[in-house]
SEMIMI-866189 format. One record per atom (N, C-alpha, C): residue in three letters; x, y negated, z. Coordinates in steps of 0.2 Angstrom, whole numbers, padded with zeros to 4 digits, always signed. Atoms other than C-alpha are relative to their C-alpha. Layout:
BEGIN
alaXYZ;...
This chain:
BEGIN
unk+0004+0006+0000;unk+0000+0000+0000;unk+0004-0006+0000;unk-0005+0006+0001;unk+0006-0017-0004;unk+0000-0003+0006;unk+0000+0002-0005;unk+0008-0025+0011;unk+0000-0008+0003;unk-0002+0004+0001;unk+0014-0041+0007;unk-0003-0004-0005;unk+0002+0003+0007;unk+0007-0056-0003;unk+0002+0001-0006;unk-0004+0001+0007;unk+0021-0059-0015;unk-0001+0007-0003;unk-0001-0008+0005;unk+0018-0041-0022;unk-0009+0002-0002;unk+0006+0001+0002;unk-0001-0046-0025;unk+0002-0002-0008;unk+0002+0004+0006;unk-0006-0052-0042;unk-0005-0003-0002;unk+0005+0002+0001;unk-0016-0062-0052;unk-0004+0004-0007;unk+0004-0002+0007;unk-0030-0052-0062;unk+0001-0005-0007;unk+0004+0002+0004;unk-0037-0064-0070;unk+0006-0002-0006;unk-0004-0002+0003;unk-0020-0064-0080;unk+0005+0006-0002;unk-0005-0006+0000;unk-0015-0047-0081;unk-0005+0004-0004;unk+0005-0006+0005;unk-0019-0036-0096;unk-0002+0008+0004;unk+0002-0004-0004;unk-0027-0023-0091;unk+0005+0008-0002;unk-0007-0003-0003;unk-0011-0010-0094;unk+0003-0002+0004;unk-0004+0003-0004;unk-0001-0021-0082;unk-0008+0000+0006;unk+0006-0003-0006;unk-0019-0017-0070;unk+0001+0008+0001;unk-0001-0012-0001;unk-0018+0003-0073;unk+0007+0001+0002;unk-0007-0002+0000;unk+0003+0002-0071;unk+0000-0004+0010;unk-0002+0002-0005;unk+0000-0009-0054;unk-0004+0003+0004;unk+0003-0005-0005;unk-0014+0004-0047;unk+0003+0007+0001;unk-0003-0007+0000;unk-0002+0018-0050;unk+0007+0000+0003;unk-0006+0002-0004;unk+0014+0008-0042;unk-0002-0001+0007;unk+0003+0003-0005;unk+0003+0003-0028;unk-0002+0009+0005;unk+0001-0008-0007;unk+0000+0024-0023;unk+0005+0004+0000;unk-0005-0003+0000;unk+0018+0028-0028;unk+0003-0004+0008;unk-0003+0003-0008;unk+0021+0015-0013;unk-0002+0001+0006;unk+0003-0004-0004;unk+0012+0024-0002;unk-0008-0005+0003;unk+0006+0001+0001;unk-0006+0017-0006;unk-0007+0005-0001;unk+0007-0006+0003;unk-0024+0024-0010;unk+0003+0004-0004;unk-0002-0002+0006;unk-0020+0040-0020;unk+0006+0002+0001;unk-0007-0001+0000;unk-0003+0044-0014;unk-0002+0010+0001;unk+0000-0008+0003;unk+0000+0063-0021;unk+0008+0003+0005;unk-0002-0005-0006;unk+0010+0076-0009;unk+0007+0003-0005;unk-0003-0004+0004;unk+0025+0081-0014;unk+0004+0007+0004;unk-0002-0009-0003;unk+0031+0101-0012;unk+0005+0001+0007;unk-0004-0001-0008;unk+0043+0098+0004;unk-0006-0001+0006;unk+0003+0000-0003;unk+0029+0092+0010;unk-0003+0007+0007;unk+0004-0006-0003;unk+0021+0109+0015;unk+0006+0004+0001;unk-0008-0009-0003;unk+0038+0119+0021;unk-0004-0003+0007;unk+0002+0000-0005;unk+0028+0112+0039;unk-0008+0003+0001;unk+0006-0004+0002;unk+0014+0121+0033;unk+0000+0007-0001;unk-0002-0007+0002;unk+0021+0139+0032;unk+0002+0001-0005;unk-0001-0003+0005;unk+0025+0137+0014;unk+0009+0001-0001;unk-0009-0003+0001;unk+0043+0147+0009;unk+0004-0006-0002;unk-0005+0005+0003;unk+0057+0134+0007;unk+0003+0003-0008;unk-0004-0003+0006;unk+0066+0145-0005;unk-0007+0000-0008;unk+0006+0001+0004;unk+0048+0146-0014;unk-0001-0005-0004;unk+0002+0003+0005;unk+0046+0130-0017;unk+0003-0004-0003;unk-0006+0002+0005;unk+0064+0126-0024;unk-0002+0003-0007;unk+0000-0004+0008;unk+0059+0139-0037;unk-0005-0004-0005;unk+0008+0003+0001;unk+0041+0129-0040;unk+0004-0004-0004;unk-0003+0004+0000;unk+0052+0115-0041;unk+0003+0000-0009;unk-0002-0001+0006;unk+0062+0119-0055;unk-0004+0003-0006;unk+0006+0000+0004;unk+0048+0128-0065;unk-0003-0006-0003;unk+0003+0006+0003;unk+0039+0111-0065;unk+0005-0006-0004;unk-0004+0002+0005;unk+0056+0104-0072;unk+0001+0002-0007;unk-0002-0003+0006;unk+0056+0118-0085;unk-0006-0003-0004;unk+0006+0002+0000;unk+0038+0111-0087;unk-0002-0003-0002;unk-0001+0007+0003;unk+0041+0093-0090;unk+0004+0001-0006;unk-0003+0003+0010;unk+0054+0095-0105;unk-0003+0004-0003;unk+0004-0005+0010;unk+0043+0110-0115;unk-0005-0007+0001;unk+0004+0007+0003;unk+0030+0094-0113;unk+0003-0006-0002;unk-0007+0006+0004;unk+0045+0080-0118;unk-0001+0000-0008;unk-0004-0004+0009;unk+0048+0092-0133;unk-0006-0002-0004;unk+0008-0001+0002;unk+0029+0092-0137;unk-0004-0004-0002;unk+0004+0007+0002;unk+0027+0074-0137;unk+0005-0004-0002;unk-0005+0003+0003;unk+0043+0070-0148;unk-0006-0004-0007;unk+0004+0006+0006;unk+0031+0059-0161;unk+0002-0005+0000;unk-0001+0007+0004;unk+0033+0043-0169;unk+0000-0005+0007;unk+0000+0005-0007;unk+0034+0028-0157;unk-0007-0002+0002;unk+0005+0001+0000;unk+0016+0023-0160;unk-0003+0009+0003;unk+0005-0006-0006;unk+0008+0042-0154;unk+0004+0001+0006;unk-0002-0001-0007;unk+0020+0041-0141;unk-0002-0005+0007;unk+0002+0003-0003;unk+0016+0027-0135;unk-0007-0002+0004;unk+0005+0000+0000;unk-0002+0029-0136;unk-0003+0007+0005;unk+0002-0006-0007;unk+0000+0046-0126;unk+0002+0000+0005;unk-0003+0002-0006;unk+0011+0041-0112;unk-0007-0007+0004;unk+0005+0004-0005;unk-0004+0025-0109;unk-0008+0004+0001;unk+0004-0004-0003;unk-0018+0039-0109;unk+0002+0004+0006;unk-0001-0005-0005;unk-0007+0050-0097;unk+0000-0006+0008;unk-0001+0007-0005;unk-0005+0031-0086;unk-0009-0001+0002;unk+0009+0001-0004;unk-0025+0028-0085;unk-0004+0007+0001;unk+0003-0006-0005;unk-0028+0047-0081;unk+0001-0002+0006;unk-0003+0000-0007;unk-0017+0044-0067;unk-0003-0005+0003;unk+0004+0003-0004;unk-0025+0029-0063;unk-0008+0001+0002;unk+0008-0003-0003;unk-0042+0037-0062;unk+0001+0004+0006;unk-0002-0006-0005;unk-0035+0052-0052;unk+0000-0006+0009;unk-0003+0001-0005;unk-0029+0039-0038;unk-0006-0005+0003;unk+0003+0002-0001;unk-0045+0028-0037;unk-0007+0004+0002;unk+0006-0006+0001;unk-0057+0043-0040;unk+0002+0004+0010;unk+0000-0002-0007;unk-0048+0050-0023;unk-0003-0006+0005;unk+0002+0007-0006;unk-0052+0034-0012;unk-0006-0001-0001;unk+0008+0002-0001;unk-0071+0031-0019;unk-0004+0009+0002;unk+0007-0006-0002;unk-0078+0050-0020;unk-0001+0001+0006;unk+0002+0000-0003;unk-0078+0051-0006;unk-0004-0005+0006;unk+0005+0006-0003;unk-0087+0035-0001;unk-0006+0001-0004;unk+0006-0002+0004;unk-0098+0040-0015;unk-0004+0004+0001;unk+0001-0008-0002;unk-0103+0056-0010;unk-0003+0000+0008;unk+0004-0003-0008;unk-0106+0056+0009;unk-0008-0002+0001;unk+0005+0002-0001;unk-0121+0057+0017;unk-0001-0001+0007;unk-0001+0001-0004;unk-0128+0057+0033;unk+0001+0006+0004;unk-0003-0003-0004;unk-0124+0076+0037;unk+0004+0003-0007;unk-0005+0001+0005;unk-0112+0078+0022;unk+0005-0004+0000;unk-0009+0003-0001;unk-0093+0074+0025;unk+0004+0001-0006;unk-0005-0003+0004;unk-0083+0074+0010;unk+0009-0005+0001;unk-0007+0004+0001;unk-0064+0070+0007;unk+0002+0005-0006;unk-0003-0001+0006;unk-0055+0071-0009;unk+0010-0001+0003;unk-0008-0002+0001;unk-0035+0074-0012;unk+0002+0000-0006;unk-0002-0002+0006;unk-0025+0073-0026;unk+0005+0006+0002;unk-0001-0005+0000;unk-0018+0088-0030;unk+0010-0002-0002;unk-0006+0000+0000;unk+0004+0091-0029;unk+0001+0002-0008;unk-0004-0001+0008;unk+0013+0088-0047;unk-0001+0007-0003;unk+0003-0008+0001;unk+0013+0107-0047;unk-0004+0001-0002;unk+0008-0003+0004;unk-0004+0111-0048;unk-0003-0004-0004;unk+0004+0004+0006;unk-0009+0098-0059;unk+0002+0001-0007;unk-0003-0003+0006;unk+0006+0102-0072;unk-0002+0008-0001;unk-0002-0008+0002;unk+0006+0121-0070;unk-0009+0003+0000;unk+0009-0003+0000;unk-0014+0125-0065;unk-0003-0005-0001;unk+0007-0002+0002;unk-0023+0113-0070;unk-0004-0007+0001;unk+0007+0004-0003;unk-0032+0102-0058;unk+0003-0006+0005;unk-0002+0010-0001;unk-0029+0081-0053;unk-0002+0003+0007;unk+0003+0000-0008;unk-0040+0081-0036;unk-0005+0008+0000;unk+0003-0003-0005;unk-0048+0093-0024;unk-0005-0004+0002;unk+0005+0002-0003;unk-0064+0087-0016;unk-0004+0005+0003;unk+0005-0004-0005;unk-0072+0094-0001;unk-0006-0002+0002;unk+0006+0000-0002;unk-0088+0095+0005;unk-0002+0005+0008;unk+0000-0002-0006;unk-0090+0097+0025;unk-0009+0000+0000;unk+0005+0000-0003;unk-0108+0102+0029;unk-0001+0004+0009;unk+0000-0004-0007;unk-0114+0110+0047;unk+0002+0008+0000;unk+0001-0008+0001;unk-0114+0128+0040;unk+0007+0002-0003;unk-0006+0000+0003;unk-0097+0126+0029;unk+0003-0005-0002;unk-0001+0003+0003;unk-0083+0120+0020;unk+0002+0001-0007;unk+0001-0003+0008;unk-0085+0120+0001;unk+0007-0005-0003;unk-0004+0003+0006;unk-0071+0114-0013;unk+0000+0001-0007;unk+0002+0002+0008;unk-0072+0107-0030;unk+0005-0001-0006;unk-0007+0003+0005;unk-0057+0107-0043;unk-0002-0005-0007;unk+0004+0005+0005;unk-0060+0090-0053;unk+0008-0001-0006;unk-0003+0005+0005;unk-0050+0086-0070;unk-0003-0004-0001;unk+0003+0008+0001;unk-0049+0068-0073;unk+0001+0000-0007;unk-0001+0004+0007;unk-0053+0060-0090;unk+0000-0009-0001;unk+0001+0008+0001;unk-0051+0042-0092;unk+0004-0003-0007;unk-0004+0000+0006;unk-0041+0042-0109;unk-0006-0005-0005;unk+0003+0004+0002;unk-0046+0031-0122;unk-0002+0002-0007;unk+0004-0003+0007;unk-0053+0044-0137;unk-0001+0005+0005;unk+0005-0005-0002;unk-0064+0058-0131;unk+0004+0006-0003;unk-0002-0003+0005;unk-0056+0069-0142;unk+0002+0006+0003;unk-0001-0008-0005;unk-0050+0083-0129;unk-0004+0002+0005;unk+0004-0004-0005;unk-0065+0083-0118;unk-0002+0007-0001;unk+0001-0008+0001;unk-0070+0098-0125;unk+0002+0007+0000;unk-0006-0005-0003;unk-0054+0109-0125;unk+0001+0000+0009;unk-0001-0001-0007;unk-0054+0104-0106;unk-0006+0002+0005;unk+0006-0004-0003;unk-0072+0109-0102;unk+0002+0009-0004;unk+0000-0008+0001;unk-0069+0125-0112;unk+0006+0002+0005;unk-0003-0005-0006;unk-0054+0130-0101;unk-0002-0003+0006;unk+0005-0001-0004;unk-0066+0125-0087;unk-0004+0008+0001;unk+0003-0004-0001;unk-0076+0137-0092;unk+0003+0008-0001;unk-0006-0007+0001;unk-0062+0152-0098;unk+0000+0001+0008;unk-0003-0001-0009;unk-0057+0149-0079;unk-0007+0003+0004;unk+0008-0003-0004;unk-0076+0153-0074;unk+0001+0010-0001;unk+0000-0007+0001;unk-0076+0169-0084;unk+0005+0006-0001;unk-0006-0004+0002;unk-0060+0175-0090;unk+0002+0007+0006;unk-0002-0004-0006;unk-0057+0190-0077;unk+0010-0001+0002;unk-0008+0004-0001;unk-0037+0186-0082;unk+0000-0005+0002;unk-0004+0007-0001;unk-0037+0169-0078;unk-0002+0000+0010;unk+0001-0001-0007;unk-0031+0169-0061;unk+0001-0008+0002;unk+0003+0005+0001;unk-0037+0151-0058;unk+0002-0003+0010;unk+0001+0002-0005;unk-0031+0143-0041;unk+0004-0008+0002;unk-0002+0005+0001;unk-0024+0129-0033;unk+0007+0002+0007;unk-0005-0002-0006;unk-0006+0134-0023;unk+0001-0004+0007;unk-0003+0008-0008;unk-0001+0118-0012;unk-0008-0003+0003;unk+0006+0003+0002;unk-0014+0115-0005;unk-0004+0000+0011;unk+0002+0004-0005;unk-0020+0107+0015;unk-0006+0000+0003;unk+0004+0005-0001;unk-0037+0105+0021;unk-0001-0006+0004;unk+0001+0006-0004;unk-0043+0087+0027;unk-0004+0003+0005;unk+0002-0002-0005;unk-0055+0098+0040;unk+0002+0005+0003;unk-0003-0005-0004;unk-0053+0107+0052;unk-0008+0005+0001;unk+0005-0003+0001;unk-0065+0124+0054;unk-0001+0001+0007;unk+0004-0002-0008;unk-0076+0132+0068;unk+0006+0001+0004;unk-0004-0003-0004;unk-0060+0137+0076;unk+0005-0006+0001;unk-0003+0006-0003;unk-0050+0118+0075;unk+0005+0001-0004;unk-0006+0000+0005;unk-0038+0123+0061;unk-0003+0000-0006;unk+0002+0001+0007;unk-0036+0117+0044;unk+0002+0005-0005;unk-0002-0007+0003;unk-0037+0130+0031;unk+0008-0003-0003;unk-0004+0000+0004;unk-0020+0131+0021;unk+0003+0005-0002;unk-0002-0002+0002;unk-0013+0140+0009;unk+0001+0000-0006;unk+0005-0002+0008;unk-0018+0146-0010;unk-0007-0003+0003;unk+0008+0000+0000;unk-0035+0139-0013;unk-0003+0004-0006;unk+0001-0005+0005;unk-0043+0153-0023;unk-0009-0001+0000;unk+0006-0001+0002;unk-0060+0154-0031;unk-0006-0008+0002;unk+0005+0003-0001;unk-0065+0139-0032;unk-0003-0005-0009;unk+0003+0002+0007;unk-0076+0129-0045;unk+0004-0007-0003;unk-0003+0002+0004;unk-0069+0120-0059;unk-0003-0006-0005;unk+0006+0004+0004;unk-0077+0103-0066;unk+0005-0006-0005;unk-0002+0005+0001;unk-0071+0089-0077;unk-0003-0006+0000;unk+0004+0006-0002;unk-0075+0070-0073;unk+0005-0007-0003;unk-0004+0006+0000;unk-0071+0053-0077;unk-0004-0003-0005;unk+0004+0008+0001;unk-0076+0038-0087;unk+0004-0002-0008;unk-0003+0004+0007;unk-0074+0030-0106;unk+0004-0006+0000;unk-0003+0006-0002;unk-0063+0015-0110;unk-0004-0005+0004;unk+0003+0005-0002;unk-0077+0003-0106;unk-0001-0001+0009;unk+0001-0002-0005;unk-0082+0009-0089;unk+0004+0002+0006;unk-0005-0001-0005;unk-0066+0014-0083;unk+0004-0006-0001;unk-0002+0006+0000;unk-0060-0003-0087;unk-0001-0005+0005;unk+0004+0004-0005;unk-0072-0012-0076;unk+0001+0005+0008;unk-0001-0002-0007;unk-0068+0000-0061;unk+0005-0001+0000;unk-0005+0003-0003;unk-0050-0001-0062;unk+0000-0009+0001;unk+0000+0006-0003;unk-0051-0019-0062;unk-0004-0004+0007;unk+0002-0001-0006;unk-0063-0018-0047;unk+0005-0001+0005;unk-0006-0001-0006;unk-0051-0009-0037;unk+0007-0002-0001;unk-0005+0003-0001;unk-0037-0016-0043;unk+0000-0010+0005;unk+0002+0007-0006;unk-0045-0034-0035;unk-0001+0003+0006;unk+0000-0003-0005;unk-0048-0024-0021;unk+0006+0001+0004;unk-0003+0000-0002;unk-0032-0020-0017;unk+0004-0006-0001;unk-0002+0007-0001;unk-0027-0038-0020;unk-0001-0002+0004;unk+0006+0001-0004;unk-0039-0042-0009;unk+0004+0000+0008;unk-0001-0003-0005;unk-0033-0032+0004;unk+0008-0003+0005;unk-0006+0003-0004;unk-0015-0042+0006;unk-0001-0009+0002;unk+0001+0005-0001;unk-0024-0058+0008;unk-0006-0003+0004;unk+0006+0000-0007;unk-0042-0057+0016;unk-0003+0005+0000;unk+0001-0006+0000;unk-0048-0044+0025;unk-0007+0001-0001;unk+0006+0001+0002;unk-0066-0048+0025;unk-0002+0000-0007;unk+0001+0001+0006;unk-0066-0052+0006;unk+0002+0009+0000;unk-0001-0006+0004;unk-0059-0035+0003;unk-0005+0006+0002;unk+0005-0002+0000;unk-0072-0026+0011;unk-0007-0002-0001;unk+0004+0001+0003;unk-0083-0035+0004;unk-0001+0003-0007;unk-0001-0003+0005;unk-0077-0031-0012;unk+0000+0009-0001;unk+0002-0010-0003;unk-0076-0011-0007;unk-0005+0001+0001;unk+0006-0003-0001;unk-0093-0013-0003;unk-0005+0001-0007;unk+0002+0001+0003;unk-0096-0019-0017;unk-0001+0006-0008;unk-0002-0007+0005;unk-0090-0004-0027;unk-0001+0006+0003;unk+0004-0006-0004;unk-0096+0008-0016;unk-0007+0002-0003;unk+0008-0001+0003;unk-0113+0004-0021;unk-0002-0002-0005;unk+0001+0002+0007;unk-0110+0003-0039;unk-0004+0006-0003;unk+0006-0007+0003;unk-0122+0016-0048;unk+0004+0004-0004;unk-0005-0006+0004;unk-0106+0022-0058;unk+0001+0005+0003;unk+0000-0005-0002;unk-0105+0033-0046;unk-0005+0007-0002;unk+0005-0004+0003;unk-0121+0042-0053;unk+0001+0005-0006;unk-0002-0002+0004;unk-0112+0044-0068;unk+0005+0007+0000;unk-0004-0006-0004;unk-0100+0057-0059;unk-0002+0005+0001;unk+0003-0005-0006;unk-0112+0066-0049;unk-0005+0001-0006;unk+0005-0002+0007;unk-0122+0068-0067;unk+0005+0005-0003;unk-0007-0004+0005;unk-0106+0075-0075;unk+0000+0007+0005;unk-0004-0004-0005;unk-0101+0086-0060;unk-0009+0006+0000;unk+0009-0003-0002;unk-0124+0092-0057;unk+0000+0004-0008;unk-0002-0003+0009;unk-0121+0096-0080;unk+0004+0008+0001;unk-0006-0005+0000;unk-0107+0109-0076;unk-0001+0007+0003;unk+0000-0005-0007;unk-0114+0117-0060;unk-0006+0005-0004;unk+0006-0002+0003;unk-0131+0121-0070;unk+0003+0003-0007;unk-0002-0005+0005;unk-0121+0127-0086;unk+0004+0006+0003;unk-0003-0007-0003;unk-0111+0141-0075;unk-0006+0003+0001;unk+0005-0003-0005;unk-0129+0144-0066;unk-0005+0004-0006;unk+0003-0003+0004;unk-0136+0147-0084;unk+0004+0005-0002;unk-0002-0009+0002;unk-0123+0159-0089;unk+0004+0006+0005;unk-0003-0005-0010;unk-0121+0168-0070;unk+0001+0004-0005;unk-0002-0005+0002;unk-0120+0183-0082;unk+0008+0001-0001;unk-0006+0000+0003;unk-0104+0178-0089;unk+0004-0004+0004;unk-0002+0002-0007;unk-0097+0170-0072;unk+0002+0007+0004;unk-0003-0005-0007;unk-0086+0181-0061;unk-0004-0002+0005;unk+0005-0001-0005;unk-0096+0187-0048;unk+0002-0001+0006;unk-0004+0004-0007;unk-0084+0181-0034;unk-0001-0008+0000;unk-0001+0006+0000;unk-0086+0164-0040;unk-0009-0003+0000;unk+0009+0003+0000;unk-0110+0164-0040;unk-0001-0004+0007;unk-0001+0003-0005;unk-0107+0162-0022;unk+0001-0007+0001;unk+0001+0009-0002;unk-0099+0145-0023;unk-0003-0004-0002;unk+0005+0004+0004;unk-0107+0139-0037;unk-0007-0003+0005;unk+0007+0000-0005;unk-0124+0141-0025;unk+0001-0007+0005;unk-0001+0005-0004;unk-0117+0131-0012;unk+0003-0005-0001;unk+0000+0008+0003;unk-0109+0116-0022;unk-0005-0003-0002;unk+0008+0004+0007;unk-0127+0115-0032;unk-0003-0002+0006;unk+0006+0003-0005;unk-0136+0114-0016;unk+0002-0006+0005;unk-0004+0006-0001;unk-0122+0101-0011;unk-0003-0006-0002;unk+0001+0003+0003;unk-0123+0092-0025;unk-0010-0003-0003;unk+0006+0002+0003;unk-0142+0091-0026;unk-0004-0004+0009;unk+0001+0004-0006;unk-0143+0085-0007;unk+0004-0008-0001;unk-0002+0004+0002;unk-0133+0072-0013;unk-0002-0004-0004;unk+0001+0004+0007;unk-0142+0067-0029;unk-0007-0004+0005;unk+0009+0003-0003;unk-0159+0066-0017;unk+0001-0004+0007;unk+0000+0004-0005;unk-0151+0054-0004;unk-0002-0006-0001;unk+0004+0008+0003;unk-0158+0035-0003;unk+0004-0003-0003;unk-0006+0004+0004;unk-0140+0029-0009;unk-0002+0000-0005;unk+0001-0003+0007;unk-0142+0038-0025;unk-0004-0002-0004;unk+0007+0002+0003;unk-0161+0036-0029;unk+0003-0008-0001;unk+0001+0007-0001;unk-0159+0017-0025;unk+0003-0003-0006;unk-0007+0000+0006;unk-0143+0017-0039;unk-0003+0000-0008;unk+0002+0001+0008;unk-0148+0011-0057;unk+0006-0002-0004;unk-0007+0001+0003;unk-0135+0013-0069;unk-0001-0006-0008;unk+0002+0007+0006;unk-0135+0000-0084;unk+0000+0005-0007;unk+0000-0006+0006;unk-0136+0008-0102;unk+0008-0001-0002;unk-0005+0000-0001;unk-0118+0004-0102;unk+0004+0007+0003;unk+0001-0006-0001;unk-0117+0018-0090;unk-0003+0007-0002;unk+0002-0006+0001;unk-0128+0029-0096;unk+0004+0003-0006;unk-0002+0000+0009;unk-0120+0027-0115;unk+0011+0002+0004;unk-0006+0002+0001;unk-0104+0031-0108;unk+0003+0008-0003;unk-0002-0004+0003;unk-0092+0041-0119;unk+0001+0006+0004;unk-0003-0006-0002;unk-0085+0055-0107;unk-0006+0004+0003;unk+0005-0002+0000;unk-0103+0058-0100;unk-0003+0001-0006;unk+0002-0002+0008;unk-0108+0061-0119;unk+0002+0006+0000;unk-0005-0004+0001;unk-0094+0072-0121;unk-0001+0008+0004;unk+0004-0004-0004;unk-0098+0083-0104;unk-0007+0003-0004;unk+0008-0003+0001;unk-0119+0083-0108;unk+0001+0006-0007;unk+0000-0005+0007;unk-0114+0089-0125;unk+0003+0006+0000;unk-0005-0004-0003;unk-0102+0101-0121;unk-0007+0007+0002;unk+0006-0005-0007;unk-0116+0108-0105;unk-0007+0003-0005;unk+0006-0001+0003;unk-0130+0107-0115;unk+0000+0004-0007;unk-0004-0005+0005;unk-0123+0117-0129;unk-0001+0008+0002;unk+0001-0005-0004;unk-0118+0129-0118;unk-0005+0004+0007;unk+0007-0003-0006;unk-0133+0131-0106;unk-0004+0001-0005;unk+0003-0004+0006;unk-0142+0136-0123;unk+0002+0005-0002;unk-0001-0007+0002;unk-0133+0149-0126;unk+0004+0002-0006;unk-0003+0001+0003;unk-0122+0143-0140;unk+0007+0002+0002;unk-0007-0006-0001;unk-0106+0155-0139;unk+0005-0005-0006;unk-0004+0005+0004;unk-0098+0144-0153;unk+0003-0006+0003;unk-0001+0005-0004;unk-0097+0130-0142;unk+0005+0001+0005;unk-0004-0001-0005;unk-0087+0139-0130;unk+0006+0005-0001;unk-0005-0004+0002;unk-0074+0150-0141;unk+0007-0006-0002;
């Protein structure tokens, strides 16, 4: 977190790269969004020797991706600022979901997920869902890129991951924020859990990072304005557009339970009756999204995708 005025900035002069580059400096500084890195967990039982191995694997893992993205200066440059406003969704998406989300017997917390498991498996954030009875977890890929154009290969290995019997789908490094009936936080492998893709079109991811980037302006200069402006964003209906993405997904697994691993019907059940206690709180209802919202590209991309596939269209998902 910035802590200090002089390392504020002014929006209303700042292209909106120089916005997505100062919300991702700001959780490398140990801000909203700051991501765990693998020494972290040697105090959590995981093998040191392990996860030097891990270690190096994700270095072997960064140059086959270098190699992969040897292109012109213009597609390079163009996929290094989609991999920058991923990241910036990933690091904002942790600090709101779960402001979004909670209710009044509904605790959630969101994590970004360790370089590791985002390069090697997969999946940006984690988000939990604490009710009285359990605690449930959600594996979210982020989209915030500026063509749509890969939503569909990242919902379809979504979906592999649902049924494939080979795909051993998990998330290694990995902490809970609660602690269970017995006072201990789970840790270890997170195994079987469901797998969704979420996030926002240029338009609509533009207006949120510039939000929260005022937001964290905010916060090195007045503390009252910045909570005001947090509230502000809390109670933005784009939220709805999330929780529409994430509600599309659950109900195309629930359509093809045949073709869902039978280990994973279980959690499906209890994410849907998460997420549909959620959709029916007074936050939610109250929340009216603009046709900017509803029209937004990566919500298109999901619906299309779900609704495809909750048909029964097999071509949609090879």
């Amino acid at each position: 977190m910035f802590n200090s005025p002089e390392k504020s900035f002014e929006l209303s002069r700042t292209s909106m790269d120089q916005t997505v580059k100062w919300i991702t400096k700001d959780a490398k500084e140990g801000g909203p969004g700051e991501r765990k890195k693998l020494d972290y967990f040697e105090n959590f039982g995981y093998d040191k020797d392990e996860i030097k191995e891990d270690e190096q694997l994700l270095k072997i893992a960064h140059k086959r991706i270098e190699k992969s993205m040897e292109k012109t200066g213009a597609e390079k440059k163009e996929m290094e600022k989609s991999n920058e406003r991923g990241e910036a969704m990933e690091i904002v998406m942790t600090y709101l979901l779960e402001q979004w989300f909670e209710t009044e017997d509904i605790e959630v917390a969101a994590q970004r997920t360790t370089e590791f498991d985002d390069v090697i498996n997969g999946v940006d954030l984690i988000v939990e869902f604490k009710t009285s009875d359990s605690i449930e977890s959600l594996a979210l890929g982020i989209d915030a890129s500026l063509h749509t154009k890969g939503i569909r290969e990242k919902m379809h290995r979504c979906y592999r991951r649902m049924t494939n019997p080979h795909e051993n789908f998990q998330v290694k490094y990995f902490r809970s924020v609660f602690e269970d009936e017995n006072g201990k936080n789970q840790r270890g492998p997170l195994k079987n859990i469901i797998p969704a893709i979420v996030g926002l079109g240029p338009k609509n991811a533009n207006k949120v990072f510039e939000d929260f980037a005022e937001y964290l302006n905010l916060r090195n200069k007045d503390f009252h304005q910045a909570q005001d402006k947090m509230e502000s964003i809390v109670h933005s209906p784009i939220k709805k557009v999330f929780l529409e993405q994430i509600k599309s997904q659950l109900e195309m697994y629930k359509a093809n339970s045949g073709e869902v691993k039978e280990e994973l019907l279980d959690e499906i059940d209890k994410i849907s009756i998460i997420i549909k206690k959620i959709e029916n709180s007074d936050e939610m209802k109250e929340s009216v999204c603009s046709q900017t919202q509803k029209n937004d590209r990566v919500l298109k991309g999901v619906k299309s995708y779900t609704n495809k596939a909750t048909k029964g269209d097999d071509a949609n998902r090879r």
